[in-house]
C-alpha positions, 0 to 999 in steps of 0.5 A, spaced: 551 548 518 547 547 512 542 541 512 545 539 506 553 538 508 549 532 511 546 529 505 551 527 500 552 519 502 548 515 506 553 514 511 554 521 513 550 522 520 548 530 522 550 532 528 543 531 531 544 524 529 539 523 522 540 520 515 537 525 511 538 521 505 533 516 508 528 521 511 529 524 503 526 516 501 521 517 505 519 523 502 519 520 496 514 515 498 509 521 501 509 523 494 506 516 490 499 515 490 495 512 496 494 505 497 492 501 504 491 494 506 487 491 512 485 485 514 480 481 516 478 473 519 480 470 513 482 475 508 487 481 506 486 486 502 490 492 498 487 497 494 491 503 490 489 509 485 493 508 479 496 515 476 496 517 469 503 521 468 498 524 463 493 523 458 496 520 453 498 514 457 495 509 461 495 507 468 501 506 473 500 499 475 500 499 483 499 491 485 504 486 484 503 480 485 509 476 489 507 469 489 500 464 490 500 466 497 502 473 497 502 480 493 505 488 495 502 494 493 507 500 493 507 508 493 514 511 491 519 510 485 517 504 482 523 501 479 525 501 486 519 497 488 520 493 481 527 490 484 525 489 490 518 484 487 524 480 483 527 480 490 520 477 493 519 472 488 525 469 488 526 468 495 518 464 495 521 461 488 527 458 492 524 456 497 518 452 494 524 449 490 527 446 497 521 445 502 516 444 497 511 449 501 510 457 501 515 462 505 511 465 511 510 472 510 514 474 517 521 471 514 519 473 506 518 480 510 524 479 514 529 478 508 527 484 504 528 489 510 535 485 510 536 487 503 534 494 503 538 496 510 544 494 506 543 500 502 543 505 508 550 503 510 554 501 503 558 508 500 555 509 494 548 507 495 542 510 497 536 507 500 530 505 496 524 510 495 518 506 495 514 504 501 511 497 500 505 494 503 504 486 503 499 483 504 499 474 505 496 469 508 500 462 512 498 457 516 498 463 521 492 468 518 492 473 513 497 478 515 499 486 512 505 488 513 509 495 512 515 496 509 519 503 509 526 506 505 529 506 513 527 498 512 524 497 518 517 494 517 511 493 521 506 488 523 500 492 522 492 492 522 491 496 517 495 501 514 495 507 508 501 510 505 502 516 500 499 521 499 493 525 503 494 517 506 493 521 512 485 521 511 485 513 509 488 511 517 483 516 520 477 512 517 482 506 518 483 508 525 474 510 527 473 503 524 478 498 526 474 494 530 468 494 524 473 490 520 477 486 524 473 479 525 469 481 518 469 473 514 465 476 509 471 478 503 466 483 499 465 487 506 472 487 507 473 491 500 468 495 501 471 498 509 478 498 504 475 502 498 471 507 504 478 509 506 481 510 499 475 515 497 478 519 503 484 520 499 481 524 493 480 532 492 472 532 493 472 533 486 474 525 483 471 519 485 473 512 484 473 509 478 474 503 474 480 506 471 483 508 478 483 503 482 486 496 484 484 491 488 487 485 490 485 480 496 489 474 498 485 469 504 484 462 506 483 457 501 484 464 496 490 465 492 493 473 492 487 475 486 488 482 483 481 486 480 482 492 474 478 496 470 471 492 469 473 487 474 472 492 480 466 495 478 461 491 482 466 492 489 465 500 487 457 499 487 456 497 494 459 503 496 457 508 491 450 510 496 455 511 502 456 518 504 464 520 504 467 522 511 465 530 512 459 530 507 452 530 509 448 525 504 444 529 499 438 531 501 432 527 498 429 530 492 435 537 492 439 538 486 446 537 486 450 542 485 457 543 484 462 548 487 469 550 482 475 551 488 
């Protein structure tokens, strides 16, 4: 049997006991612009590239703040991750309405999981196609989470999705102990830009007008950073080598190699 005699509903199972239209979401998100957070001490942080959809037109906006507490970074379909934010704000809005204090990020984490699992089995429906990372803080610390199309999330260290993310978790993954009782937020976001670098084709670099920070941290609400407002962070990395380049020579002339 064909692999798509399978994939027409979401609550189809194939005989080796896969959804495909689940996997099919999870595609979607390997194929957005890469994004990661990481945490500290005090602090959580995300950053993402923006994508043009061409040169006539402006950035995609990657970061969305949720709440004073909170924000999410995205990669996949964004009007899907345009539900799901609306979904999260209302959630913090209505629980501040009633108890008068910010909603832990583990339960704001947890409703959302819940929403996006009933789309994995309602006919009809389909799964959404964007993977979230959010990043809070509560009385518990700073946290990062991961959530996938399949609704599963994940409390985690550090993470990087979308695509060529898979250089970003390897510099995450050598340097997870540099980071993870940093209290400087300045070091924190120059560790998350590093990361982030590993991301593009030799040929790009970060810039103003591709990147987006956002931080989130004790006694420092969810702030986001675009444009000329991430220029001094890409200063203090601009000196470092990227991983598997060796740092110019003293005195060489640059070259350039057109592949």
């Amino acid at each position: 049997m064909y692999r798509n005699h399978y994939d027409n509903d979401v609550t189809v199972w194939s005989p080796q006991g896969r959804i495909h239209q689940i996997e099919y979401a999870m595609e979607a998100v390997k194929q957005g612009a890469a994004t990661l957070g990481i945490k500290g001490k005090n602090h959580s942080v995300l950053v993402a590239l923006k994508r043009a959809s061409s040169d006539l037109s402006s950035f995609q906006k990657k970061i969305i703040p949720i709440d004073d507490h909170a924000g999410i970074s995205i990669a996949g379909l964004t009007s899907d991750a345009r539900i799901l934010s609306r979904f999260m704000r209302t959630e913090c809005l209505n629980h501040r309405y009633v108890y008068g204090s910010p909603l832990s990020i583990s339960r704001l984490v947890s409703s959302v999981g819940d929403k996006a699992q009933t789309n994995t089995q309602v006919v009809g429906g389909r799964p959404y196609g964007v993977g979230l990372l959010v990043a809070g803080m509560d009385e518990s610390g700073p946290h990062v989470y991961y959530i996938c199309p399949s609704s599963n999330f994940y409390e985690c260290k550090c993470m990087a999705i979308g695509a060529r993310s898979q250089s970003a978790r390897t510099y995450l993954e050598r340097h997870r102990d540099d980071f993870k009782n940093v209290e400087d937020l300045g070091e924190l976001v120059a560790h998350a830009l590093r990361a982030l670098r590993d991301c593009l084709p030799n040929d790009s670099e970060l810039s103003t007008k591709n990147v987006s920070i956002a931080y989130v941290g004790k006694d420092v609400d969810f702030t986001m950073k675009d444009d000329e407002e991430v220029e001094e962070y890409l200063k203090m990395i601009e000196d470092d080598a990227r991983r598997g380049q060796d740092p110019p020579a003293e005195g060489a002339e640059e070259t350039m190699e057109t592949q």
